[in-house]
C-alpha positions in Angstrom: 268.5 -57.4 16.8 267.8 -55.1 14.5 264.7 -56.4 13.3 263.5 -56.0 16.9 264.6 -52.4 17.1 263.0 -51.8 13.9 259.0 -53.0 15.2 260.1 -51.1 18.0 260.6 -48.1 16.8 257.6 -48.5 14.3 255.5 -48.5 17.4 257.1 -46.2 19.7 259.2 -42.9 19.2 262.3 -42.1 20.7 260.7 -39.5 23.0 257.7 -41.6 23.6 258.2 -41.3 27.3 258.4 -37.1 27.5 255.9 -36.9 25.2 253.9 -39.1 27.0 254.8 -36.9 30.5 253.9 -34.0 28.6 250.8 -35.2 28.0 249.7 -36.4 31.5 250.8 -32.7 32.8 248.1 -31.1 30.4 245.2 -33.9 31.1 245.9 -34.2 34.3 248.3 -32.5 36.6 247.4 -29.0 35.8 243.7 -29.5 37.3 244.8 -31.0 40.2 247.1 -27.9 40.8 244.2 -25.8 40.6 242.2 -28.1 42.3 245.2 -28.6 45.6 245.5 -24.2 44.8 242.2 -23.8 45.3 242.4 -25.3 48.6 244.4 -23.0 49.8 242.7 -19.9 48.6 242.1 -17.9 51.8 238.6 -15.4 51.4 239.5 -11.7 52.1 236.7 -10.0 54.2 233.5 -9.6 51.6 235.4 -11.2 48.7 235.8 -14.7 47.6 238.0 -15.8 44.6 237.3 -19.6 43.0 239.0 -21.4 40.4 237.5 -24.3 38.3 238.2 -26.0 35.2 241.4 -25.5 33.2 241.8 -25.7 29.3 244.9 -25.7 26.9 244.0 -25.3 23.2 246.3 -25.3 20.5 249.0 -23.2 19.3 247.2 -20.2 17.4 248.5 -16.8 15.8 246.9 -13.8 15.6 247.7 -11.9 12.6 247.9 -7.9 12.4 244.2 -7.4 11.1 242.8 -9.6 14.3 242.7 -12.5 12.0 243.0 -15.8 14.2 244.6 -19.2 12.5 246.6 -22.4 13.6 250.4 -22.1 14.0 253.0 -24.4 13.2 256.1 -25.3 14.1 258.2 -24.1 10.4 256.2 -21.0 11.1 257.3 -20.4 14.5 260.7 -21.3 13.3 260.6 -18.8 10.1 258.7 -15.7 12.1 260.7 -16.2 15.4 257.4 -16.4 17.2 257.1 -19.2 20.6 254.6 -22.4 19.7 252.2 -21.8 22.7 249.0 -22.3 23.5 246.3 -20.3 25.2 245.4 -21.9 28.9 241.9 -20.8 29.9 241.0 -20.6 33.5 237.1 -20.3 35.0 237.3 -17.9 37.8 234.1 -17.4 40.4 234.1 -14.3 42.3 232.0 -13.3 44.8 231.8 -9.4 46.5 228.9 -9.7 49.1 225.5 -10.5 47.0 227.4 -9.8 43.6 228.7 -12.7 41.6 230.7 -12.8 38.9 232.0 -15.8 36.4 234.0 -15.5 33.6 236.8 -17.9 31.2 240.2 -15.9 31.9 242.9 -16.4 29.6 245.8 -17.0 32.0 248.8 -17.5 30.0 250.7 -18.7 26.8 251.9 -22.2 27.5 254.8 -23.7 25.0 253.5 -26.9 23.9 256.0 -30.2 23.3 256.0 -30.6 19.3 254.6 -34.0 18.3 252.4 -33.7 22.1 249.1 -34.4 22.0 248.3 -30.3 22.1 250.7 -29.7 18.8 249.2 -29.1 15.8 251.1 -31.7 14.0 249.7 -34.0 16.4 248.1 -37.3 13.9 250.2 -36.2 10.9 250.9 -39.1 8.5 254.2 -39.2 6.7 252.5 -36.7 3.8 250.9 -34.2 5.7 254.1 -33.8 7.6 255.7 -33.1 4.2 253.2 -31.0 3.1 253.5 -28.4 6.3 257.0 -28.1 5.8 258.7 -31.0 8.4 260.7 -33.5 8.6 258.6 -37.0 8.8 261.6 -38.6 10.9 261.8 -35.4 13.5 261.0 -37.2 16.7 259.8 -33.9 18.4 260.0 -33.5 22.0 261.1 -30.4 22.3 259.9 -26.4 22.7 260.1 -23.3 20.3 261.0 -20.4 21.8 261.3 -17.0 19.6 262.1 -19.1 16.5 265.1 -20.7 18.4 264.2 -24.5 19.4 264.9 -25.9 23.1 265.3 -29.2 24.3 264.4 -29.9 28.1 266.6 -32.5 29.3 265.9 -35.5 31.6 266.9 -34.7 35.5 268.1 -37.7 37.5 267.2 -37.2 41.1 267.2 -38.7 44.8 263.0 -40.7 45.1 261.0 -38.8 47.2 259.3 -40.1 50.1 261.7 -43.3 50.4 264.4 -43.8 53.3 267.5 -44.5 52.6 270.7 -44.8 55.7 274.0 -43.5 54.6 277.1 -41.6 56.5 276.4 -37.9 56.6 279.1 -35.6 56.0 280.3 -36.1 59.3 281.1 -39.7 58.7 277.9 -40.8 60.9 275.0 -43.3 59.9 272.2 -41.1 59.5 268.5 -42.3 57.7 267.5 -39.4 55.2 264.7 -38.4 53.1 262.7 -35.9 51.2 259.5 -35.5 52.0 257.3 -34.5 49.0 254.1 -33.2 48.6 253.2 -30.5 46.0 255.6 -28.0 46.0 257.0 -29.0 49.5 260.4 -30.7 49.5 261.4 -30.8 52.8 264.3 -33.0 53.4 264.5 -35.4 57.0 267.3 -36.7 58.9 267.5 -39.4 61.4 270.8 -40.3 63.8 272.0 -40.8 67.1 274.4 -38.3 68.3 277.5 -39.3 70.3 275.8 -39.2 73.8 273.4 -41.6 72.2 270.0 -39.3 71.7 268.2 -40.4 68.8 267.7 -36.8 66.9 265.8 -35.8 64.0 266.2 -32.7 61.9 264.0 -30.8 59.0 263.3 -28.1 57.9 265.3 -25.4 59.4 265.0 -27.2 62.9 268.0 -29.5 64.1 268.9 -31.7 66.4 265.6 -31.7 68.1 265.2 -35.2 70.3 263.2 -37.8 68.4 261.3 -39.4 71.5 259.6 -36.3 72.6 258.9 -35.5 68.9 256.9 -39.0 68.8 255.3 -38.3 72.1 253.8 -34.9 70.9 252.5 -36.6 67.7 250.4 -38.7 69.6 252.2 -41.6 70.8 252.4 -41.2 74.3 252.8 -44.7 75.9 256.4 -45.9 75.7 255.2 -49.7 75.1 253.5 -47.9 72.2 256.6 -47.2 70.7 259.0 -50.3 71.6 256.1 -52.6 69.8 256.2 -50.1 66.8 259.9 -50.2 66.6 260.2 -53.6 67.0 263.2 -53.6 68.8 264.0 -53.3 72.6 268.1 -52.3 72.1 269.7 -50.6 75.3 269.9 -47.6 73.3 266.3 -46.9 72.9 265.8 -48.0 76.6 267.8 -45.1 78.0 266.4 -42.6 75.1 262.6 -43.9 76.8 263.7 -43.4 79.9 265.5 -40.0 79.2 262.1 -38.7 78.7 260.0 -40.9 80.5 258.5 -37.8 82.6 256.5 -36.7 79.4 253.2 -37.8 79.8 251.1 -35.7 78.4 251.1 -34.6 74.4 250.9 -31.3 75.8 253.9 -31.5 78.0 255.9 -33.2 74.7 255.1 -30.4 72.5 256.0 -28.0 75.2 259.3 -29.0 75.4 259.8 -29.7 72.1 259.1 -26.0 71.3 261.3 -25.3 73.9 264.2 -27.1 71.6 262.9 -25.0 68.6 262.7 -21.7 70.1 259.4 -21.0 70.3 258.1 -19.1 73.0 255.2 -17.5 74.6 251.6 -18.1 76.3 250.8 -22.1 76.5 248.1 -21.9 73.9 250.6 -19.5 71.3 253.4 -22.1 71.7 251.0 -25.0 71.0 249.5 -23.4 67.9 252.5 -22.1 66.6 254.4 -25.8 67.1 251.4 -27.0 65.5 251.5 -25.4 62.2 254.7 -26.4 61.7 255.1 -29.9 62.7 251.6 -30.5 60.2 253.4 -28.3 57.3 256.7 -29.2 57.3 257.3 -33.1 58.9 256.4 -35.2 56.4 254.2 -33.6 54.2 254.0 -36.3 52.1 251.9 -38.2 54.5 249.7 -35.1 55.1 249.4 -31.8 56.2 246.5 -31.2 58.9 245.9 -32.3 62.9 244.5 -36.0 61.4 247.8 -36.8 60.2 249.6 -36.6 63.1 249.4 -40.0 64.5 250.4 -41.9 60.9 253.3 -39.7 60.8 254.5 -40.6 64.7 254.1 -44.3 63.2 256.1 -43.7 60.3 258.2 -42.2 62.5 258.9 -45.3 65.0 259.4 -47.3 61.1 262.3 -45.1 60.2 264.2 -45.8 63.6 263.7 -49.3 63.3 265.3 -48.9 60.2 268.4 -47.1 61.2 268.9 -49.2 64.4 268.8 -52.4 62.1 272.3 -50.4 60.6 274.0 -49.2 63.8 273.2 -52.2 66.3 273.1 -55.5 63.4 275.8 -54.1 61.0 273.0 -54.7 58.2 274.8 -52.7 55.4 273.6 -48.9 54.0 271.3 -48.6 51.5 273.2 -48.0 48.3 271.3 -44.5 47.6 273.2 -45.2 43.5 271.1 -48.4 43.0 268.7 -46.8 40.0 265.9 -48.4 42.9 266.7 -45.0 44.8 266.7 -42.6 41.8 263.9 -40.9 39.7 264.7 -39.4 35.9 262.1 -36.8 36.2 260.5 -36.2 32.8 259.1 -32.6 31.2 255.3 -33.2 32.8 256.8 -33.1 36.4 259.3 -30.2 35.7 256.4 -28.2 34.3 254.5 -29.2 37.2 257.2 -27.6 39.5 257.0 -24.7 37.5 253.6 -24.2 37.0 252.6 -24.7 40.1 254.8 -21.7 41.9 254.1 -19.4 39.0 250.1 -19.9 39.2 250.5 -19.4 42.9 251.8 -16.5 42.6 249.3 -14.7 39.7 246.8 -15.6 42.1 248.0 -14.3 45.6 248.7 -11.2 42.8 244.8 -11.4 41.4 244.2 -11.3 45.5 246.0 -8.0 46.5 244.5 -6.2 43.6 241.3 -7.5 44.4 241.6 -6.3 47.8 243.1 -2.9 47.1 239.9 -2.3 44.9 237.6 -3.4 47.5 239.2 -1.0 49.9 238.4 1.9 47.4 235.2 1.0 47.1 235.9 0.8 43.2 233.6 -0.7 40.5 235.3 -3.0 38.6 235.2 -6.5 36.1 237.0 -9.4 37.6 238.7 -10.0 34.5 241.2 -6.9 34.7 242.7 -8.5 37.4 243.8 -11.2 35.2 248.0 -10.3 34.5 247.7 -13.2 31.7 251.7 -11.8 30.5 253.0 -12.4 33.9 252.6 -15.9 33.7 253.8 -16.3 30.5 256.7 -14.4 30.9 257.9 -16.5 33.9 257.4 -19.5 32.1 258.9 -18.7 28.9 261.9 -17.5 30.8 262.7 -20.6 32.7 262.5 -22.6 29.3 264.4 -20.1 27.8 267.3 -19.8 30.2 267.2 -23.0 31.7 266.9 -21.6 35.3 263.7 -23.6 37.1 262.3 -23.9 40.2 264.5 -25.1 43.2 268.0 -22.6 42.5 267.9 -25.7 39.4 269.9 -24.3 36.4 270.8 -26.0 33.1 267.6 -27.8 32.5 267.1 -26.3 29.0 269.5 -26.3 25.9 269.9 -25.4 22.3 269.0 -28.3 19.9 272.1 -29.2 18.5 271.3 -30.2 14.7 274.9 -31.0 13.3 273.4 -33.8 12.6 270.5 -36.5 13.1 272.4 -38.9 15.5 273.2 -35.9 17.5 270.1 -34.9 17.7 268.7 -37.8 19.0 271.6 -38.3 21.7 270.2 -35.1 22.8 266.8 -36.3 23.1 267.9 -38.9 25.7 270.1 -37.0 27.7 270.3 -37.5 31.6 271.3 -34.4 33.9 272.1 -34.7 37.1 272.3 -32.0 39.2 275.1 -32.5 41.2 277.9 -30.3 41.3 280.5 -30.6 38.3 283.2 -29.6 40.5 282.8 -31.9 43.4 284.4 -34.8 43.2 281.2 -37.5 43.5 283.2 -40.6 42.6 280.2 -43.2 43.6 277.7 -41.0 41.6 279.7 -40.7 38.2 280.2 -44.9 38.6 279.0 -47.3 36.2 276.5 -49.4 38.4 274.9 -52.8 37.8 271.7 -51.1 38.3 272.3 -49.2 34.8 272.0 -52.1 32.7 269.3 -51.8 30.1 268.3 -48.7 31.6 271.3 -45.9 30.9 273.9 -46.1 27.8 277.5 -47.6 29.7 279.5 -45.3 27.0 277.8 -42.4 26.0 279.1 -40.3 28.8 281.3 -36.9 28.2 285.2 -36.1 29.4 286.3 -33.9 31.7 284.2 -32.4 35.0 281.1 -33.6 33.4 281.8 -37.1 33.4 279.3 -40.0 34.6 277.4 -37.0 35.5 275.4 -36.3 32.3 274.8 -39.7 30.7 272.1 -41.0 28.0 269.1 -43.3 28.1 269.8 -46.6 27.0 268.2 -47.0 23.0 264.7 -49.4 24.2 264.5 -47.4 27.2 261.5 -46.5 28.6 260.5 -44.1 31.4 257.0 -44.7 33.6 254.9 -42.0 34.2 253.4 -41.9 37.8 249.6 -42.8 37.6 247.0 -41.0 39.2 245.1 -42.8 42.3 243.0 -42.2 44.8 245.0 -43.4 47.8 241.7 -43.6 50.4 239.9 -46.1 48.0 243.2 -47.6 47.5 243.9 -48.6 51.5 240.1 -49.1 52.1 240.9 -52.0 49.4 243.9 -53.4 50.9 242.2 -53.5 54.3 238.7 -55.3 52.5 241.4 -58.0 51.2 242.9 -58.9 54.6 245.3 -56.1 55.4 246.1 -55.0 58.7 
């Protein structure tokens, strides 16, 4: 056994896998959030702002004469300065017939020591030695005005995958987050007491499913029986409940009805609209063509609950590790980078249009608020406070001594309340074995809560595909 761990650890570090997430986040996932940003960029009258390709570099100092050199990490320790890297942003702006295109720095990002961006990055056992570190420091973590912080692994409900459990009412309900960007918008499916099959998200609940279905798209009742799968009583009398809804139009009017939306035909229907295609699944997509894969998914997801409420097929066990994510640093910093990028450029757009309104002459690149962004960034890592009303994501490296250190390294956070009492969350499970340490666990209100990763344990990072080419695939191999 411990020659195995040995060649193991020869080839892999301890960190390998938030290294390896930190890595994906700067080669990938930072231009696709420009890329989805950029999307949503709306043009203002006469001006047009465009984004394009997005470079990190590597951690760099400027010294008091304007001198510029590589920084590393015993310096940012010794000269309490943060190991960050300049991010570089191409902009294209348009005002009328004038065009302007310029590389704006756009923040300071703190770079993972021993990532790909680090300037120790390569080091053999020497060099390390020769710059002042320690050759068995796994790295994997952050410095932050000299002081060094760990971001810990966040265990968390999948995305985008069904589960039925008993609400806190004691009722089988199906529930899921829908994911897309930064939309999490949470979904739940029951049947009330009178027997209506009810769906809520977002801030809208309780509003009848069938209708909901009908507006999507899916008119014919047969439609949705041979979707379902299943002809119980139940979803009879829901049919025929509604059965005088014929028209998508007449669906969505009374399903705004339910959601309080009022005014002229062609208001309502815009207004229902937007919303249904922002915040119902989001994950399946967000615009008109969608509509009809979500009122299918839809019809999936009752099936899936009536299996549990009319065939006593047993809940989905929402502890099996099947149902859970340990979200690594690349997808925190993609929460966080996201929102904060969003909002330097909706900032870059009101001073944009306050200039145009005076009529002033001015460079594109004053609009840039490069310290903004870094500050909001530096501040989440710094106090642990992210995205999502999520706090304790960040702590102190504890170096009392190496062991420590690297029990630190693995840690697993979960974000449900300490005081609650969560008795199925802070179990041991089957599911754990191989993947989470059965002992390393704290006492007290903490317990079962925060736990390690198991010593050969590895975490995937999600892969990027293209999901049209993917289907078209599928589809060219037989799927129907």
């Amino acid at each position: 056994m411990k020659e195995v761990i040995r060649k193991y650890f020869e080839e892999y570090s301890i960190v390998e896998s938030n290294i390896r997430s930190f890595n994906e986040f700067i080669d990938r996932r930072l231009q696709l959030i420009v890329d989805d940003l950029n999307k949503s960029i709306v043009k203002e009258g006469d001006v047009d702002l465009r984004l394009g390709r997005i470079t990190v570099g590597k951690p760099t100092i400027v010294e008091a004469d304007g001198s510029q050199k590589l920084l590393l990490p015993y310096e940012a320790r010794l000269r309490k300065l943060t190991y960050a890297s300049p991010v570089n942003l191409e902009i294209n702006l348009s005002r009328g017939s004038e065009k302007e295109f310029f590389n704006a720095q756009i923040c300071k990002l703190p770079i993972m020591v021993k990532s790909k961006n680090c300037n120790l990055f390569g080091m053999d056992r020497e060099k390390l030695i020769e710059n002042f570190e320690d050759p068995a420091d796994p790295g994997g973590y952050f410095i932050l005005n000299g002081n060094e912080r760990v971001l810990v692994l966040v265990e968390d409900l999948a995305p985008n995958q069904p589960f039925v459990e008993r609400d806190s009412s004691g009722r089988k309900a199906l529930r899921l987050f829908s994911e897309r960007g930064s939309y999490r918008i949470p979904m739940n499916i029951s049947e009330s007491k009178e027997g209506e099959l009810q769906i809520s998200f977002t801030r809208f609940k309780n509003i009848p499913l069938i209708p909901l279905i009908k507006s999507l798209g899916l008119i014919r009742d047969v439609d949705i029986v041979n979707l379902i799968g299943k002809d119980y009583d139940s979803l009879i009398v829901n049919l025929y409940e509604h059965v005088q809804l014929q028209k998508e139009d007449d669906a969505i009017m009374f399903i705004a009805d339910r959601m309080g939306i009022r005014g002229l035909k062609a208001e309502v229907i815009e207004r229902y609209s937007a919303r249904v295609d922002s915040f119902l699944l989001p994950h399946i997509g967000t615009s008109k063509e969608h509509r009809l894969a979500k009122a299918r998914t839809l019809c999936k997801f009752v099936k899936q609950l009536l299996l549990v409420l009319k065939e006593s097929r047993p809940e989905d066990d929402k502890d099996h590790y099947m149902n859970k994510r340990v979200r690594l640093a690349g997808e925190l910093f993609t929460d966080l980078f996201r929102i904060n990028l969003s909002i330097l450029m909706r900032d870059m757009q009101h001073s944009l249009q306050r200039l145009s309104k005076k009529k002033k002459i001015y460079s594109a690149k004053t609009i840039v608020k490069s310290a903004l962004l870094s500050r909001r960034i530096e501040s989440a890592i710094a106090t642990g406070n992210w995205i999502g009303e999520r706090k304790g994501l960040t702590q102190n490296i504890q170096r009392t001594n190496y062991l420590d250190l690297l029990s630190q390294l693995q840690r697993v956070v979960s974000l449900l309340p300490t005081e609650q009492e969560n008795f199925k969350a802070r179990t041991l499970h089957p599911t754990h074995y191989g993947r989470l340490c059965p002992i390393e666990t704290p006492e007290g209100t903490s317990i079962g809560l925060r736990k390690n990763l198991a010593l050969l344990s590895r975490v995937s990072v999600p892969i990027a595909i293209d999901e049209e080419a993917l289907i078209q695939d599928l589809k060219n191999m037989g799927m129907k």
